[in-house]
C-alpha positions in Angstrom: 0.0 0.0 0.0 1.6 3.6 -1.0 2.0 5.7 1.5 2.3 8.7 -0.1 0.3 10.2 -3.3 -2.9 8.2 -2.5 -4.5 10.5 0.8 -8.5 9.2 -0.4 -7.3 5.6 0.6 -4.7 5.4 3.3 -7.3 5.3 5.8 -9.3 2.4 4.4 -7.2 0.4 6.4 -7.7 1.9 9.5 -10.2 1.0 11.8 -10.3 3.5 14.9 -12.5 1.2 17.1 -11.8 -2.3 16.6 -8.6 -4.0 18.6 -5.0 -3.1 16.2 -2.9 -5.9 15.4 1.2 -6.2 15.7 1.2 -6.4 11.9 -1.3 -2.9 11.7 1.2 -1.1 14.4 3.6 -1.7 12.3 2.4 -0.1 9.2 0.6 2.7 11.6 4.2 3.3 12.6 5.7 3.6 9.3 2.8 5.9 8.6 3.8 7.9 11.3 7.3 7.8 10.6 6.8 8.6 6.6 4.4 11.8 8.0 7.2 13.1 10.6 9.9 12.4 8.1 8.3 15.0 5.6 5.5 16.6 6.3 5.5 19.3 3.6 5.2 16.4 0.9 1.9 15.1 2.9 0.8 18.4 2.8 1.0 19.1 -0.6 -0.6 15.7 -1.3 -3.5 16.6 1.1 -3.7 19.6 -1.4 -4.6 18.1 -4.6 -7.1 15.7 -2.3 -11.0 15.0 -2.6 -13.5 15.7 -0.5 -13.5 12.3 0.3 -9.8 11.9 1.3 -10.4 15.5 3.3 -13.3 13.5 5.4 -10.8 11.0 6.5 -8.6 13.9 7.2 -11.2 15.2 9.4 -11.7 11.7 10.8 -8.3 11.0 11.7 -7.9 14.3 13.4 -10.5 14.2 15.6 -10.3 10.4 16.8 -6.5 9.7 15.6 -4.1 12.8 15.2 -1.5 11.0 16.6 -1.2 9.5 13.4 0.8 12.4 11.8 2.4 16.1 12.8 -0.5 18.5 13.7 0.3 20.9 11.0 0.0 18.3 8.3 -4.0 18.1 9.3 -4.2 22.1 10.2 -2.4 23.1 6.9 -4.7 21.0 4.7 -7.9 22.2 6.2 -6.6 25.5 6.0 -5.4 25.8 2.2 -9.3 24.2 1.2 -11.0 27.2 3.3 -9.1 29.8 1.8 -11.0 32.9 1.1 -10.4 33.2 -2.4 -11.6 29.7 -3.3 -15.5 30.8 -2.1 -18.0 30.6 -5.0 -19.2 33.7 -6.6 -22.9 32.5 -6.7 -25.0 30.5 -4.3 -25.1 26.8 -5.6 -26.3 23.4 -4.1 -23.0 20.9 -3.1 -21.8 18.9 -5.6 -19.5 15.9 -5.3 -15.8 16.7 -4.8 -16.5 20.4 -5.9 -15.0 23.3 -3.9 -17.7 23.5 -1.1 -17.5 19.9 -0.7 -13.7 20.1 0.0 -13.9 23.2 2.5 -16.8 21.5 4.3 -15.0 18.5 4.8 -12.1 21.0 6.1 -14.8 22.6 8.2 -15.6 19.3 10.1 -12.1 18.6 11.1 -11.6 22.0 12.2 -14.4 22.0 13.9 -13.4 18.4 15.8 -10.7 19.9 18.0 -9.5 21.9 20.5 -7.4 24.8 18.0 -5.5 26.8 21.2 -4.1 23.8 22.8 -0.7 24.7 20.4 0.5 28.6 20.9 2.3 27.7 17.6 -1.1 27.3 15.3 -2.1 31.0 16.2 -0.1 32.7 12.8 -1.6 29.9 11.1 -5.6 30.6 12.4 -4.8 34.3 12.2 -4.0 34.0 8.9 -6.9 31.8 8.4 -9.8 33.4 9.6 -10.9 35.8 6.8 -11.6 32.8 4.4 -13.1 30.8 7.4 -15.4 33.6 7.8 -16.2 34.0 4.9 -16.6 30.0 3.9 -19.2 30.2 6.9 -21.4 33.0 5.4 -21.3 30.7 2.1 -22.3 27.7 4.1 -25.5 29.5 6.4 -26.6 30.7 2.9 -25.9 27.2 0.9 -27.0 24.7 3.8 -28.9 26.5 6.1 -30.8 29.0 5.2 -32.4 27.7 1.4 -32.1 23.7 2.7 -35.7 22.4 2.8 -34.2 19.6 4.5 -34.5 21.0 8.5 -32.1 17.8 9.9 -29.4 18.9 7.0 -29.6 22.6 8.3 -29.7 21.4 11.5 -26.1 19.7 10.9 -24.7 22.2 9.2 -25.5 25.3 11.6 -23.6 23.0 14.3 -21.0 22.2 12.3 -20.1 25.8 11.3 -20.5 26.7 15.4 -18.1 24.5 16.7 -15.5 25.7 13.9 -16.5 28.9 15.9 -16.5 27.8 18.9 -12.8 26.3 18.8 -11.4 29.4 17.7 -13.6 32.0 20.1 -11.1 30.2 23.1 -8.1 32.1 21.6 -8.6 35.5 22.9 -5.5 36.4 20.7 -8.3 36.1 17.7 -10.5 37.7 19.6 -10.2 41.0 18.1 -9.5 40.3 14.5 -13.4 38.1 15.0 -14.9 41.2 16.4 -13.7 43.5 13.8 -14.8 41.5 10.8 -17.7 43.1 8.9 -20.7 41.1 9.1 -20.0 38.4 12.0 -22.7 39.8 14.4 -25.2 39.5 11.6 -24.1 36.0 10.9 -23.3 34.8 14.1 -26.8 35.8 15.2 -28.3 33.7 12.5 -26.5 30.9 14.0 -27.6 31.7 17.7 -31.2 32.0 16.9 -31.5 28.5 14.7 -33.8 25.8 16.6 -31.0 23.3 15.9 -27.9 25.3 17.4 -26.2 23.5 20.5 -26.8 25.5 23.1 -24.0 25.4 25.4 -21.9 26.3 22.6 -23.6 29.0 20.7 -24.4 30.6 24.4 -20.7 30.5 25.1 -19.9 32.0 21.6 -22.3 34.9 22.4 -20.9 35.5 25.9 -17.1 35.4 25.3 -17.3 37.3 21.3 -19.6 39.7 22.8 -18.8 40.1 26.2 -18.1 43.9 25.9 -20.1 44.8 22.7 -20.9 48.1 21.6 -24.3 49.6 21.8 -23.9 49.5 17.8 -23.3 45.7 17.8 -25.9 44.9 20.1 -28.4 46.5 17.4 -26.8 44.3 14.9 -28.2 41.8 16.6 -31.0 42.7 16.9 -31.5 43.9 13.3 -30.5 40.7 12.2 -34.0 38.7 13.1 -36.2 39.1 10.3 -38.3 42.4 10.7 -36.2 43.8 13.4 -38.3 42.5 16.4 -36.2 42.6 19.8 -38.4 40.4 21.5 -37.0 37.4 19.5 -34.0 37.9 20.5 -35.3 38.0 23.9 -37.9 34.9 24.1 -35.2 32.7 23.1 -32.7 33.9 25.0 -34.4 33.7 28.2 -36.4 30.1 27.0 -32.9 28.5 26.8 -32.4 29.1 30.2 -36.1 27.9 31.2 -35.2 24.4 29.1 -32.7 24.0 30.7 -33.5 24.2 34.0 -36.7 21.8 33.1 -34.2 19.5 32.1 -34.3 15.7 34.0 -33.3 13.8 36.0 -30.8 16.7 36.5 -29.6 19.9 35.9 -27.0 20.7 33.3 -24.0 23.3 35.1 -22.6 24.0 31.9 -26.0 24.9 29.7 -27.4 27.0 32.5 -24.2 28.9 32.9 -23.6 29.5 29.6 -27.4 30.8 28.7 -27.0 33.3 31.9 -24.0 34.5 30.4 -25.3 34.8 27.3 -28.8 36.8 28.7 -26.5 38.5 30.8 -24.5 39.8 27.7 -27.7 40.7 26.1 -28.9 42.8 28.4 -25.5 45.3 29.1 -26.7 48.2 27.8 -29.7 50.1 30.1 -32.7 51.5 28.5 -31.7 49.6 24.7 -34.6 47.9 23.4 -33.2 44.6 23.8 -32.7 44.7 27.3 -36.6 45.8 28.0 -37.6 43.1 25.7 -35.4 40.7 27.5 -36.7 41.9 31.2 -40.6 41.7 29.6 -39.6 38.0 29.2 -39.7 37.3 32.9 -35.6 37.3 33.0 -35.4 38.3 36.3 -37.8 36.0 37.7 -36.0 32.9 35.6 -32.6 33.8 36.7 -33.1 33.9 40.3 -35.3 30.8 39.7 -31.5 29.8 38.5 -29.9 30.4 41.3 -32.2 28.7 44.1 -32.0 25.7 42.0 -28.1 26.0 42.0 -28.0 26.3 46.0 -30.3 23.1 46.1 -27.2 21.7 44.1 -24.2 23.8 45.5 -24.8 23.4 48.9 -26.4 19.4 49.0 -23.7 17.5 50.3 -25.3 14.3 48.1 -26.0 16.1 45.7 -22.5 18.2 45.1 -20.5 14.7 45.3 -22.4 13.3 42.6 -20.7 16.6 40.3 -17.9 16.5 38.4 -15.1 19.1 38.9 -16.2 20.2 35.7 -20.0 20.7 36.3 -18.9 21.9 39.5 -16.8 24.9 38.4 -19.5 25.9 36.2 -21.8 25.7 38.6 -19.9 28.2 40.4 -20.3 30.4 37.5 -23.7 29.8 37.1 -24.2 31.7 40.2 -21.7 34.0 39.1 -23.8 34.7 36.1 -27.1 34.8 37.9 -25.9 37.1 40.6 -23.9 39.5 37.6 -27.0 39.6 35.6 -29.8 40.9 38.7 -27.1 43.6 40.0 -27.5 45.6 37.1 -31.1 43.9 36.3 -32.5 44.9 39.0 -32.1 48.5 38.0 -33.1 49.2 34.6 -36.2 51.2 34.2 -39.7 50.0 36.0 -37.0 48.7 38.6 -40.0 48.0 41.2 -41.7 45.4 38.5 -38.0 43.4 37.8 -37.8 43.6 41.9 -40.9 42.0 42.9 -40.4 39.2 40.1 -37.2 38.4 41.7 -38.2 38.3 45.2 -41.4 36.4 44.5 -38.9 34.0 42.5 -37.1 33.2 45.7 -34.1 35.9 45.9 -33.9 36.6 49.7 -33.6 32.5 49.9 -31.0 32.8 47.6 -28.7 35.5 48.5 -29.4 33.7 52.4 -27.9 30.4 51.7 -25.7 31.2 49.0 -23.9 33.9 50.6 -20.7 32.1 52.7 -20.7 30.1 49.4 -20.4 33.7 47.4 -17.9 34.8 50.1 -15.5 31.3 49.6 -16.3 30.4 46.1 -16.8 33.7 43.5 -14.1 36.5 42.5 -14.4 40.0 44.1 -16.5 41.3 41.4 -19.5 39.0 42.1 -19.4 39.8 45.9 -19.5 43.1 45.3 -22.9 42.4 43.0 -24.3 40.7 45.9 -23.6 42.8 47.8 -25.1 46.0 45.9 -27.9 43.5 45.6 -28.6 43.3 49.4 -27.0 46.5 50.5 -28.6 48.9 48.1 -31.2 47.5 45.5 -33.6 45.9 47.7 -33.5 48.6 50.5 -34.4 51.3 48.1 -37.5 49.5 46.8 -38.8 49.6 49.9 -41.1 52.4 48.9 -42.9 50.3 46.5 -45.6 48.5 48.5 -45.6 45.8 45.7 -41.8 45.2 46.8 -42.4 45.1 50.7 -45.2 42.8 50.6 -43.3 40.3 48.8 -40.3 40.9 50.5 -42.5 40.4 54.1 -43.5 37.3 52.8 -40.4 36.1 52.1 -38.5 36.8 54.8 -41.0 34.6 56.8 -40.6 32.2 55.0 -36.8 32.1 55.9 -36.4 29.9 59.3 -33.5 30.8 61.9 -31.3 27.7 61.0 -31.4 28.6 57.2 -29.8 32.4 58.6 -28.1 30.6 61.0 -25.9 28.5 58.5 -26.2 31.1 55.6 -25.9 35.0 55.5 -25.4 35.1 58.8 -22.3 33.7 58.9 -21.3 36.0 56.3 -19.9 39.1 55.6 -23.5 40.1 54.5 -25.0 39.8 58.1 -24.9 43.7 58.8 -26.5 43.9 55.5 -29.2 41.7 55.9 -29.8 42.8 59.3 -30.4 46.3 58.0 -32.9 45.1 55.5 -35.0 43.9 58.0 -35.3 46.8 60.3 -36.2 48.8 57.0 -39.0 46.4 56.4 -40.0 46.5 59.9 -40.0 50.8 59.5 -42.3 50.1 56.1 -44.7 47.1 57.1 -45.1 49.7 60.2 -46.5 52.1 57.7 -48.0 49.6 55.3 -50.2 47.9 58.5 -51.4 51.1 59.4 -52.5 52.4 56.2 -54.6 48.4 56.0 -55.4 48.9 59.7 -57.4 52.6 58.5 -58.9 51.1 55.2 -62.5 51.4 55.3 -62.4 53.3 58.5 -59.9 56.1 57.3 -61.3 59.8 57.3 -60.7 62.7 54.5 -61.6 66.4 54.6 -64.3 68.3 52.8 -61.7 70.2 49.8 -63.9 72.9 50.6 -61.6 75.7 52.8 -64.8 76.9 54.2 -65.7 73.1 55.3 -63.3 71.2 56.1 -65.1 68.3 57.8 -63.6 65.5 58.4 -65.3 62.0 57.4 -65.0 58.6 56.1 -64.3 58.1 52.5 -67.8 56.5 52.2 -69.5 59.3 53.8 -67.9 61.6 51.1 -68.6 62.5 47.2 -65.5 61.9 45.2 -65.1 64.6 42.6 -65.9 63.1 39.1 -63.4 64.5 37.2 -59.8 64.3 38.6 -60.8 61.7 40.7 -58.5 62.7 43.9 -60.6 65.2 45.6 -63.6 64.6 47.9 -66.8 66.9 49.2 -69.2 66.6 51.8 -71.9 68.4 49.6 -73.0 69.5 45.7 -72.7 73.0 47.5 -69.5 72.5 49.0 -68.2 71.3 45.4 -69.4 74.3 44.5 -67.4 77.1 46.6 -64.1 75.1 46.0 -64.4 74.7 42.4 -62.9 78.0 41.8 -59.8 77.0 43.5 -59.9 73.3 41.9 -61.1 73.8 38.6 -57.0 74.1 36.9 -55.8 71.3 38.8 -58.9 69.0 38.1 -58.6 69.9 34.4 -54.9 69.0 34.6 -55.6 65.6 36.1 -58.9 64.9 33.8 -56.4 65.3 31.1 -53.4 63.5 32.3 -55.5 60.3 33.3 -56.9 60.2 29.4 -53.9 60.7 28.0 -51.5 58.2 30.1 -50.2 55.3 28.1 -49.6 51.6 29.3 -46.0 52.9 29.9 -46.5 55.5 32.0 -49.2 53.5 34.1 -46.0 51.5 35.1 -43.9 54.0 36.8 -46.7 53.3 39.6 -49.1 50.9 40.2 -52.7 52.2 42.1 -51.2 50.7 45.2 -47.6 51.6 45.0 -48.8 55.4 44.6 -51.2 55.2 47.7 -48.4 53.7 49.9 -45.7 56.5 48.7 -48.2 59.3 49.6 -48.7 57.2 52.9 -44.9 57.1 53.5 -44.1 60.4 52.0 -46.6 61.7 55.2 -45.4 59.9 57.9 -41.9 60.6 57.3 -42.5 64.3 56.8 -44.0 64.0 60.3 -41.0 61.6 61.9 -38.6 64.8 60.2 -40.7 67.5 61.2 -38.9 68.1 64.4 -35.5 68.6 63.8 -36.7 70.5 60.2 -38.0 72.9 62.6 -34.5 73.6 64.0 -32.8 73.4 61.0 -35.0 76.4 59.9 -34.0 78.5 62.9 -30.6 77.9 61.7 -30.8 78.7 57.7 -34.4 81.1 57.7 -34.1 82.6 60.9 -36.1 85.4 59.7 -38.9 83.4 58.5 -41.2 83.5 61.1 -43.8 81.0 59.8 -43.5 77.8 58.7 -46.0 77.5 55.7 -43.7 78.4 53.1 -41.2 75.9 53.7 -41.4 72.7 50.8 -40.5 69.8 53.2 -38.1 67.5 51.0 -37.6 64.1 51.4 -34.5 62.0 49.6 -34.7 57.9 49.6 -31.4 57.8 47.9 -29.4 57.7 50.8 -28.9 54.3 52.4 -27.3 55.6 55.2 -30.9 57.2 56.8 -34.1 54.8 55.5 -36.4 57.3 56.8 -34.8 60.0 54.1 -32.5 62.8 54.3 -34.4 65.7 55.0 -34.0 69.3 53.4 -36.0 73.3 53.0 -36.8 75.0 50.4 -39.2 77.7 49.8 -42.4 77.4 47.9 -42.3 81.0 46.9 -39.1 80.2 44.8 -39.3 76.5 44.5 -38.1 75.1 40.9 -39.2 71.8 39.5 -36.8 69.3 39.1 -36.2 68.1 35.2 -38.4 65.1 34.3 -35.1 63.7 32.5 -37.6 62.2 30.0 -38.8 59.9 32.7 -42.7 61.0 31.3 -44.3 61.0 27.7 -46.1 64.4 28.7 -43.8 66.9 30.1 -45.3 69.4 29.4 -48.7 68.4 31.1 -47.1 67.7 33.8 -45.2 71.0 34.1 -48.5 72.8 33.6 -50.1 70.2 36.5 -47.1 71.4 39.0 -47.5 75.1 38.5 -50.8 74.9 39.4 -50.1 72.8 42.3 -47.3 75.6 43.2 -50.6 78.2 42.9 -52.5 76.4 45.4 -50.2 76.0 48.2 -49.2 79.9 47.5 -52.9 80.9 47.6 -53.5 78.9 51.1 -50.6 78.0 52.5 -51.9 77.5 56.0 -53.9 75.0 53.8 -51.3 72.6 52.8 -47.9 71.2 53.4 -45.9 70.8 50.0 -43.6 68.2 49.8 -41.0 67.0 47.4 -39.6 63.2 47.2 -36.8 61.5 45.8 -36.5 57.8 45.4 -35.3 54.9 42.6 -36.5 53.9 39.9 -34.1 52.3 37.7 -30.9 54.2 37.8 -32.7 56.9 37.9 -33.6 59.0 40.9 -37.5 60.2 40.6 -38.9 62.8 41.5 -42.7 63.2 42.9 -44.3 66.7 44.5 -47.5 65.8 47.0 -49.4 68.1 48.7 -51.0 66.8 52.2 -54.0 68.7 53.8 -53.5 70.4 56.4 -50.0 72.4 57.1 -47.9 70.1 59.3 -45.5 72.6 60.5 -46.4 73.8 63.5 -47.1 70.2 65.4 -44.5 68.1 67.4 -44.0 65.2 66.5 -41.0 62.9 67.4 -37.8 62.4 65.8 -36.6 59.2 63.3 -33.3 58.2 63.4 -31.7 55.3 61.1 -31.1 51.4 62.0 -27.8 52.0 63.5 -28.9 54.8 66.3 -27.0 57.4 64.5 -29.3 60.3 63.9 -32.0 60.5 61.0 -29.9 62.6 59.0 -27.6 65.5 58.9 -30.1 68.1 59.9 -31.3 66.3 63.2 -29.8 66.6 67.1 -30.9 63.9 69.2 -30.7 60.7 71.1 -33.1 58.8 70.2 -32.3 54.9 69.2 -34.1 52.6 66.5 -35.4 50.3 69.2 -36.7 52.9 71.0 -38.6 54.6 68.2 -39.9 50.7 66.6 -40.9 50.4 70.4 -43.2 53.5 69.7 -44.2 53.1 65.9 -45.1 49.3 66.7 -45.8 49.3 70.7 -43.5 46.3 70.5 -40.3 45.3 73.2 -37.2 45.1 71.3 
């Protein structure tokens, strides 16, 4: 049998599988030996090949490349991929013709780890243009116009894992990224049903990793019809399949897909990333991560792992924690919040957090921690947010703490949590507690009586006002008629978005809040305006201003300003309608200035998104010239910067609650 010159039949005689006799060593040896000897005549002879005598190429590297010097196998497949040997024009395959003999090439480069060898990256380097370009050949040859789905199927994995091998080499990294068209194609790939999807998710996450708001568009542009939510649905139900997957999960799959919804969603307010969180993301991700700690942290069920599945179980919860921190506030912040809670998050960060502390890099603690420390605390004006979170935490028994955050360097963290919750459910009981029983005044000035809801005539228009009588409507309507027109017109005209900065009940519970803190501040406001107004006898021209921005104080940070001068913070385009609702505030400005005995005027700050919103209120009647007790924050240390006194946050819960702490 020749040795050299006859490449489509040398491996006839080689069976891969079966038991190798003395007498087929010896000719495997002299095959060997002949291949070392000269490899540049093999080479040359793997040139002038078939397709045929490529596929055994292919076959021998992947389950025999021991059989001859790598290069011989990397130099053929790379001389039948060149780029200038792509067709011109879109044909079917025929036997032994060009496509047939790079495809062939593709398979064998696709069979094999390609950054094992330092000494192949000139060679891939080199390479690349025509492998990119033989890929977009082979999408449009075998993928896209094949009627045959398991052909397509075969050939979209085939061209990933050629993609996937040479993604590991962060050397080609760059030149990948810079080529002209790969997003669009590579996108193609990612969204086919039959793509493997650990490897196209790892593709996405390590040639993307830090893509351009520019790139991420290209990948969105290149679904047909430009539709985002594509993108999005299958992102996020690669993740869902494979946590449904039996009898186990699969660490690699469900790390990879994180990473790869994680990359997704980098950029905030992109369309992609609100299509992405419309698909539940943040409710399947932490789903992720409980189902991870049931793994993680199961002494049976961790031994049963392999290193392998272990480690990327790690980064599973790597992912999952990476992707919620910044998640967790995008726009409508309160909505991706409560889906993550209600999906188990508070159990999560509990037991997973001495695993977070032993296990991740500094990066991830520090998403956790924002998480804990600064997310969730902030959302704690959204009643949505502290009912789930109230239910949760119950739902968390002392040996779970006991074993889990509290043995971490979260404890503080989680500990402050709670007493905000405990300040909130405070405010949130009270407010159930008066429902039903709750009195409002007459809007009338001349009136003013005080009455249940139900013993009151709501004003038909703005819907926010009441009266006691038709006649009382009557003498007020001079003073309400702007404002009521204002609020007439912004409830017609609010869109579906706009209804989501605030639901009913998260609105009602602010303006609950936003009053009792007013009151808890009103004490040492009252010094600081001896200090700053000390000609300003009166206290009714003072806009009270509460900021729940500031972690350190979870009651707010408490300012003055004067209603006489007082400017309107921009919206920042956080509403469709600004100028409606510049109108509205002027109005609302007019009010307080023609009656300010009448009303206390406040202005709040709080998340929503990254964003810090701002909301004016006015509460009936003027506040300033009552006592009421001082708030101070979870530590004892004084409410804010304004404030003077002793008080502790056991003693004040102790009066809020009637409660021994």
């Amino acid at each position: 049998m020749s040795i050299i010159g006859a490449p489509d039949h040398i491996f006839d005689g080689i069976d891969f599988t079966e038991e190798v006799s003395d007498e087929e060593w010896a000719w495997r040896d002299s095959f060997i030996q002949a291949a070392s000897d000269d490899p540049t005549r093999f080479i040359n002879s793997f040139k002038e090949t078939s397709a045929q005598g490529l596929f055994a190429l292919a076959h021998c590297w992947i389950y025999a490349s021991h059989l001859m010097p790598d290069e011989v196998f990397l130099e053929s497949f790379i001389h039948h991929t060149n780029a200038t040997k792509v067709p011109n024009d879109i044909t079917p395959p025929i036997e032994n013709d060009a496509s047939e003999r790079a495809w062939a090439a593709f398979i064998g480069l696709g069979g094999k780890s390609l950054c094992d060898n330092p000494a192949f990256r000139s060679l891939l380097i080199k390479a690349w243009p025509g492998i990119f370009e033989w890929s977009r050949y082979f999408y449009s040859q075998r993928v896209s116009s094949s009627k045959n789905t398991e052909i397509a199927g075969e050939s979209v994995n085939v061209i990933c894992r050629v993609i996937y091998q040479l993604v590991y080499d962060k050397a080609l990294l760059p030149l990948m990224r810079s080529t002209d068209g790969i997003v669009t194609l590579f996108t193609k790939l990612w969204m086919h049903p039959a793509a493997p999807t650990t490897t196209v998710s790892f593709i996405m996450h390590t040639l993307f990793f830090d893509a351009t708001w520019d790139e991420i568009e290209q990948v969105v542009y290149a679904t047909s019809g430009n539709h985002p939510k594509i993108i999005a649905k299958i992102a996020v139900d690669r993740l869902r399949s494979a946590l449904a997957e039996s009898p186990s999960i699969n660490p690699p799959k469900i790390s990879q897909t994180t990473h790869a919804i994680g990359v997704l969603n980098r950029f905030p307010r992109h369309r992609l990333t609100r299509a992405i969180l419309e698909e539940n993301a943040c409710w399947v991700v932490t789903r992720m991560l409980v189902l991870t700690a049931d793994v993680v942290l199961s002494k049976s069920r961790s031994s049963s792992l392999s290193l392998g599945d272990y480690e990327q179980s790690i980064e599973s919860v790597n992912a999952g924690f990476t992707f919620l921190r910044f998640a967790l506030v995008r726009d409508s912040s309160p909505r991706w919040v409560a889906q993550a809670i209600d999906a188990g998050l508070l159990r999560a960060l509990c037991r997973l957090a001495p695993f977070v502390e032993d296990e991740l890099p500094q990066f991830a603690r520090e998403c956790v921690q924002h998480i804990l420390a600064d997310t969730l605390p902030k959302h704690l004006v959204y009643l949505s947010v502290v009912k789930l979170v109230d239910r949760e935490m119950h739902d968390i028994d002392a040996e779970m703490l006991k074993v889990g955050v509290e043995r971490s360097w979260l404890d503080r963290d989680w500990r402050s949590l709670q007493y905000v919750l405990i300040c909130r459910r405070s405010v949130a009981k009270l407010a159930q507690e008066d429902k039903g029983a709750a009195k409002i005044s007459c809007d009338s000035k001349k009136c003013g009586k005080i009455a249940p809801k139900k013993e009151l005539q709501r004003c038909g228009g703005c819907l926010s006002v009441y009266y006691c009588s038709k006649e009382c409507q009557k003498e007020a309507w001079s003073n309400h008629r702007a404002l009521c027109r204002l609020r007439t017109e912004d409830l017609a005209s609010r869109t579906e978005e706009r209804n989501t900065i605030f639901s009913k009940l998260d609105g009602q519970f602010l303006r609950e809040l936003i009053s009792t803190d007013a009151n808890l501040h009103l004490g040492h406001l009252q010094a600081l305006a001896k200090r700053k107004f000390p000609h300003e006898k009166q206290g009714e021209y003072f806009a009270l201003c509460l900021d729940y921005t500031d972690l350190r104080y979870p009651t707010g940070t408490c300012t003055l300003k004067d209603v006489r001068t007082y400017v309107f913070p921009p919206m920042n385009g956080e509403d469709e309608d600004e100028e409606l609702i510049s109108t509205h505030n002027d109005e609302m400005i007019k009010m307080v200035l023609r009656d300010p005995k009448a009303y206390t005027f406040i202005e709040a700050k709080f998340a929503w998104g990254e964003r810090r919103i701002t909301r004016n209120f006015m509460i009936r009647p003027n506040i300033w010239e009552e006592t009421i007790p001082q708030m101070v924050n979870f530590s004892g240390r004084k409410t804010c910067a304004n404030e003077n006194v002793e008080n502790t946050m056991p003693k004040l819960l102790q009066q809020l609650m009637g409660m021994e702490l």
